[in-house]
N, C-alpha and C positions, 0 to 999 in steps of 0.2 A: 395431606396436611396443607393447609390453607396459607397463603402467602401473608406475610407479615410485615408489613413495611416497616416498621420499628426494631425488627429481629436484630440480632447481634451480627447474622450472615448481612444483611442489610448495610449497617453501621460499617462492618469489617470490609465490607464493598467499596464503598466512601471513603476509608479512609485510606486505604490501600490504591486511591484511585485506578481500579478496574473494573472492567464489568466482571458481570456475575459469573461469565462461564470458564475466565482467567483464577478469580477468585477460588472456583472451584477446582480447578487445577493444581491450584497451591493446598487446599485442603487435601487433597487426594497427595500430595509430596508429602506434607504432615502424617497422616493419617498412616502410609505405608509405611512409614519409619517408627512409628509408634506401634505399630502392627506388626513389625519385626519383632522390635522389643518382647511385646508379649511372646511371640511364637515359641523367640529363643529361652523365654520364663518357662513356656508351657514344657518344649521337649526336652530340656534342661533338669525337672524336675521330675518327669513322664520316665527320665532315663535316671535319675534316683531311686526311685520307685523299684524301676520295673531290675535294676543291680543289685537288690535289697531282696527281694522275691528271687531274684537267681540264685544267690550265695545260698538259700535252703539248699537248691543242690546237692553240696557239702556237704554231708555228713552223712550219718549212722540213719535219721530218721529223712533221707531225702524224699521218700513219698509222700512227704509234707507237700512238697511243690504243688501234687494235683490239687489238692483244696484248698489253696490260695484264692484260684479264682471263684470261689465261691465264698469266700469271704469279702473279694473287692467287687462283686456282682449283687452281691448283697445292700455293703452298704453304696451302691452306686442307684439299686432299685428305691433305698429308703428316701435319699436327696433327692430323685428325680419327681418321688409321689407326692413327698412335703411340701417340693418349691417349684417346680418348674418343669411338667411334662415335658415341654418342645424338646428337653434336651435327651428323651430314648430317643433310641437307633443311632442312625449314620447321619443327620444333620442338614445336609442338602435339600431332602423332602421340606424340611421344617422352612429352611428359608425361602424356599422358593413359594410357600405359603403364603411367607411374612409381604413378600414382593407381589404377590398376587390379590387378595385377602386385606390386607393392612396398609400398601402404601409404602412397605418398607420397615415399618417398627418395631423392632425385636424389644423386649425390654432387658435392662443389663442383669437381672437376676437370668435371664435364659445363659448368657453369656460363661455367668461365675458358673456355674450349678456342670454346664456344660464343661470346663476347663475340668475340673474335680471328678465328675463322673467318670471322663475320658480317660484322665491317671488312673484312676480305681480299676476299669475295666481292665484297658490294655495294660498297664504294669502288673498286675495282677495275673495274666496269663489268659486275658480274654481274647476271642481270635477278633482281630479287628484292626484298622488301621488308622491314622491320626488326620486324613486330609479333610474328614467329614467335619469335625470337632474343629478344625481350622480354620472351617470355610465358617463355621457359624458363628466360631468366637470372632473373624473378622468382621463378617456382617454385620453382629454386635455391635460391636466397637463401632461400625461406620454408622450404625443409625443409632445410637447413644449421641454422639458426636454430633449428627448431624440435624438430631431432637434439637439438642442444647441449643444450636446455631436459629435454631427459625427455616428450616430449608423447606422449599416448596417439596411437592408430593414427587416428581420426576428429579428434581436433587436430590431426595434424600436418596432416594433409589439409586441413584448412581450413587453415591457415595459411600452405598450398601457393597454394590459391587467392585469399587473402590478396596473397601475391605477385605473381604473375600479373597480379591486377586491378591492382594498385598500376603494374607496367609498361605495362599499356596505356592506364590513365588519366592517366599522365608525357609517353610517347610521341608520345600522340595527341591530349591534352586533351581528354579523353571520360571522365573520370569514372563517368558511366551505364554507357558501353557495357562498361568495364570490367566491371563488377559483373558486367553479364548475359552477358557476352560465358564468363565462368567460370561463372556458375551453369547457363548452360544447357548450355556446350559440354564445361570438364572436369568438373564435379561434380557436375550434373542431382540439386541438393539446395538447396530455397527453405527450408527450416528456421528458426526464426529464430534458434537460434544458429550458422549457417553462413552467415548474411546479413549481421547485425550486424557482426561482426569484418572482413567484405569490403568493407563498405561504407563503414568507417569507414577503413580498410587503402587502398582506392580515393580516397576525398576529402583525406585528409591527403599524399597523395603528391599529389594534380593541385595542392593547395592549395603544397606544398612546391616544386614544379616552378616555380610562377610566383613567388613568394621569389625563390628563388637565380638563374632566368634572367631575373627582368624582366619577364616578357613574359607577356601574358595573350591570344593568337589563335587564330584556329582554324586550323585546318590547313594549308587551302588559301587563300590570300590570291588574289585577282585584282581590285583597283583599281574598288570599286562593282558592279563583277558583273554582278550583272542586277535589279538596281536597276532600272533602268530601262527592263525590259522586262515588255509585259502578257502578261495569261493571258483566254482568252478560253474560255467551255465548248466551245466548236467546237473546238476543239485535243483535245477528250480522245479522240476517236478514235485522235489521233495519236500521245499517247502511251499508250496501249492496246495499237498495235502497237511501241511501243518498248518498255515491259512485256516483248511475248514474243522480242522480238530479244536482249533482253538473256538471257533464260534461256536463249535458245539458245544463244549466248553462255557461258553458263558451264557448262553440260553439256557442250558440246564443250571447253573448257578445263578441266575436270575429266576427262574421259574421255583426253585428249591427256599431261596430266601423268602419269596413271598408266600409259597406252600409254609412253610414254618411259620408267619408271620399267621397266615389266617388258623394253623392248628393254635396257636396260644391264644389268639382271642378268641377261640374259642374255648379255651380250658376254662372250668368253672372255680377258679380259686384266687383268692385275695393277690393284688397286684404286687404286690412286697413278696409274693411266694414264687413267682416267675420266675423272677434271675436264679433266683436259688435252685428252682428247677433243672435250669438252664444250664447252670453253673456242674451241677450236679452230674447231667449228663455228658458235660465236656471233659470233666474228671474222669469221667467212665472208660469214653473213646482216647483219653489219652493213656490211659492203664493198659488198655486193650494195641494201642498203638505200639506202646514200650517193648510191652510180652512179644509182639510181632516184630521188631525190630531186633531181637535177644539180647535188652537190654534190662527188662523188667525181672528184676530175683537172679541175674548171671552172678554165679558165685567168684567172688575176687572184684567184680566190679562194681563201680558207683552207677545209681539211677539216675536218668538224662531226662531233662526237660522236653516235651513232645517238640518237632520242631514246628508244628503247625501252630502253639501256642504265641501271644502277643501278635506282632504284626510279620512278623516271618522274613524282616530283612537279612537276617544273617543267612538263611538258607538260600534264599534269592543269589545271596551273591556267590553261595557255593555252587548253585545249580551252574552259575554263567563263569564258573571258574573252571577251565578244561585240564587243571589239576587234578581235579577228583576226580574226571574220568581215568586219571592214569593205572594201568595194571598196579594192584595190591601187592603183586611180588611173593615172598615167602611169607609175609605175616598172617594170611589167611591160604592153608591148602585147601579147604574145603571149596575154594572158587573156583568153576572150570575153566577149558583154557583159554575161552575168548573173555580171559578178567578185563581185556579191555576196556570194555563197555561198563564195568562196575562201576558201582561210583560208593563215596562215601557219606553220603548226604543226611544220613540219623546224625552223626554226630556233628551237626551242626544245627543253627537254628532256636538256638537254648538263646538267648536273648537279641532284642533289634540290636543295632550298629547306635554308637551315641549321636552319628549326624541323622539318624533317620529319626531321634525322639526316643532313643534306647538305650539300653544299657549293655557294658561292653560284657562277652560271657565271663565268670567266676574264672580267674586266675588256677584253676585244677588240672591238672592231666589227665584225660580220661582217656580211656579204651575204643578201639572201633570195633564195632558190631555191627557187622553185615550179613545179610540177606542171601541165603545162595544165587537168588534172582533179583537183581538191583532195581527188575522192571517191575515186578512183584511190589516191592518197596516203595517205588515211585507212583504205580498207583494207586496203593493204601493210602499214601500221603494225599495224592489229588481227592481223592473220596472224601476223606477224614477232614481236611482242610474246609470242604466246601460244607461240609454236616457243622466245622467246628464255628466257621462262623456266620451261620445259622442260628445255631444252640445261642451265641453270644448275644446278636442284635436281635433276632427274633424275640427272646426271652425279655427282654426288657435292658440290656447289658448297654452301652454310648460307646459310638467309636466307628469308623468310615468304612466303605466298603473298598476303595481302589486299592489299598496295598494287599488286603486278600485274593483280588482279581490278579494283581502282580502276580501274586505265589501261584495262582493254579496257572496262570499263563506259563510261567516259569516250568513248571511242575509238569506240567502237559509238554510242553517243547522237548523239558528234557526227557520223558518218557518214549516219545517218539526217535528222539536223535540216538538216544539208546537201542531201540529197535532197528531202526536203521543201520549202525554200525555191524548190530548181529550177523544182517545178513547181507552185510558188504556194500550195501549201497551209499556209503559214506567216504570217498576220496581220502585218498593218503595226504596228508595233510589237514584235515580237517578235521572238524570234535562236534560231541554229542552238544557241549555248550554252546555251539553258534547257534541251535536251537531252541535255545531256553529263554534268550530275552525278547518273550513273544507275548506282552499282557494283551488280555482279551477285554 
């Protein structure tokens, strides 16, 4: 974008007697605070949604829940075809486009289109996580904003990733990660005047976010944690090989995503029939998940939302809670006797956390239904998870990939720590959950 000397940025320079890369500073404090605001609109509404879709849960016809997402897949396929392609997938690729390609320029129909899609999908029970749809509605915003202004071509740019950072440091309460999360991934520019303006753009929106919500947590809550578990140097072997499990781990879930991504472009059928495809077969795998968990048709019991569906904070923080590892006791004899290692992880994961952009689960008492083998369980779920959101972004579905990397990291750790304990290699004192907060 061609430099304007008559621009409003220009004028606002002038009058505010600063130069331009102070100026820009200030816009970048603006910009992240207004960037909050939305975030806190977006996961605020994200977790209406996706509390509205739980409460099917409840009742007589709860295998309603599976085809939910094929209805919010749907109409997330039809908004994306009518107005605004950038806004399939996970969102990152698209801006890092806009940055490359454009200059910077998102237009604000990408932005809208993308906030709505993003609800549809994940509240809806699509496997998928919200940091994608953040980073893009920030970007939006920063280069809407910074259209308006007249900003040169490396302004607006920065003030792209101004945005960006501001949403993931809202989203996630991660301030830091924000910053480097843009500097390394869309902009690979440590400058210090493309530092300043982001990092200031970053701390005023996380500082803004806890204002208006209240709340000042990390992400993942689990009731003391692992507080009260040791670490012992004998252990680093152990997690040395969870190290390479997890990378394997995510090369075969990067490779799987993009395998799924080239099978649907090449499927021969009208673009509005994808998601629904898509949709379709996540319904499947979650049927199949149920039936495998002995939740699906238990007579006496209600049917449970898969937990790999939405973005799977609530399982996350069951995995890293060393509660669930605790022996089941008398409530299940069918457990052998090292119940130690069992965990109760199907019954959890039926909707995100409301600070993660979710909805809290349906107020119901349900039943636990366990697996005689927990580890059987857990890696159904890591399989299922990385197929589920596949099916979602592949198909044409909107919504980020990190919080799904979260869960199989999680998923995988704790499948391991579980193994582990089996056969003793796990210190008294210590839990299968110290294993689990391991994203890949």
């Amino acid at each position: 974008m061609p430099t304007r000397e008559g621009s409003i940025f220009a004028r606002l320079t002038a009058r505010l007697a600063l130069d331009r890369d102070w100026t820009l500073i200030v816009l970048g404090a603006v910009l992240g605070t207004l960037t909050a605001l939305g975030a806190l609109a977006f996961s605020g509404t994200l977790e209406w949604v996706a509390h509205r879709v739980g409460s099917l849960a409840d009742g007589p016809a709860s295998w309603v829940i599976l085809l939910v997402p094929v209805l919010g897949m749907g109409l997330t396929g039809l908004l994306v075809h009518l107005y605004a392609g950038e806004a399939r997938g996970h969102g990152v690729p698209q801006v890092i486009r806009a940055l490359i390609d454009k200059g910077g320029v998102i237009p604000a129909r990408v932005g809208i289109v993308k906030v709505i899609a993003s609800i549809l999908t994940v509240g809806s029970g699509g496997s998928a996580g919200t940091e994608g749809p953040i980073v893009q509605i920030g970007a939006t915003a920063g280069s809407v904003f910074g259209g308006r202004l007249g900003l040169t071509r490396d302004q607006l740019r920065t003030l792209v990733g101004c945005g960006a950072a501001a949403g993931i440091s809202s989203i996630f309460n991660a301030p830091i990660a924000g910053v480097f999360f843009v500097l390394e991934i869309l902009l690979r520019d440590f400058s210090v005047k493309t530092f300043t303006p982001i990092v200031v753009a970053s701390v005023f929106s996380s500082v803004a976010t806890h204002a208006f919500s209240g709340e000042n947590n990390a992400i993942f809550q689990a009731s003391a944690s692992l507080e009260g578990t040791q670490f012992l140097y004998s252990e680093l072997p152990t997690f040395i090989l969870l190290g390479g499990l997890c990378g394997i781990v995510a090369v075969g879930f990067n490779r799987l995503l993009h395998f799924g991504e080239d099978v649907f472009d090449r499927v021969r059928v009208h673009p509005l029939v994808k998601p629904l495809m898509g949709a379709a077969l996540l319904a499947a795998i979650g049927a199949l998940y149920l039936a495998l968990a002995g939740v699906w048709g238990a007579k006496g019991h209600q049917a449970s939302i898969p937990a790999f569906f939405g973005n799977g904070y609530t399982t996350i923080e069951t995995l890293i809670d060393p509660a669930y590892y605790e022996p089941a006791g008398e409530t299940n004899e069918s457990m052998p006797s090292e119940a130690g290692a069992e965990t109760r992880i199907e019954s959890a994961g039926h909707a995100p956390p409301a600070e993660a952009g979710g909805a809290e689960p349906p107020e119901v008492e349900q039943e636990m239904h366990e697996l005689p083998l927990s580890l059987a369980l857990l890696g159904i779920l890591l399989l299922f998870k990385g197929i589920a959101t596949t099916l979602t972004l592949a198909s044409g579905g909107s919504g980020g990939v990190f919080a799904p990397s979260l869960f199989l990291g999680a998923t995988a750790g704790a499948f391991l720590g579980v193994a582990f304990e089996r056969f003793g290699l796990i210190p008294a004192g210590s839990s299968p959950a110290a294993y689990a907060p391991s994203p890949i």
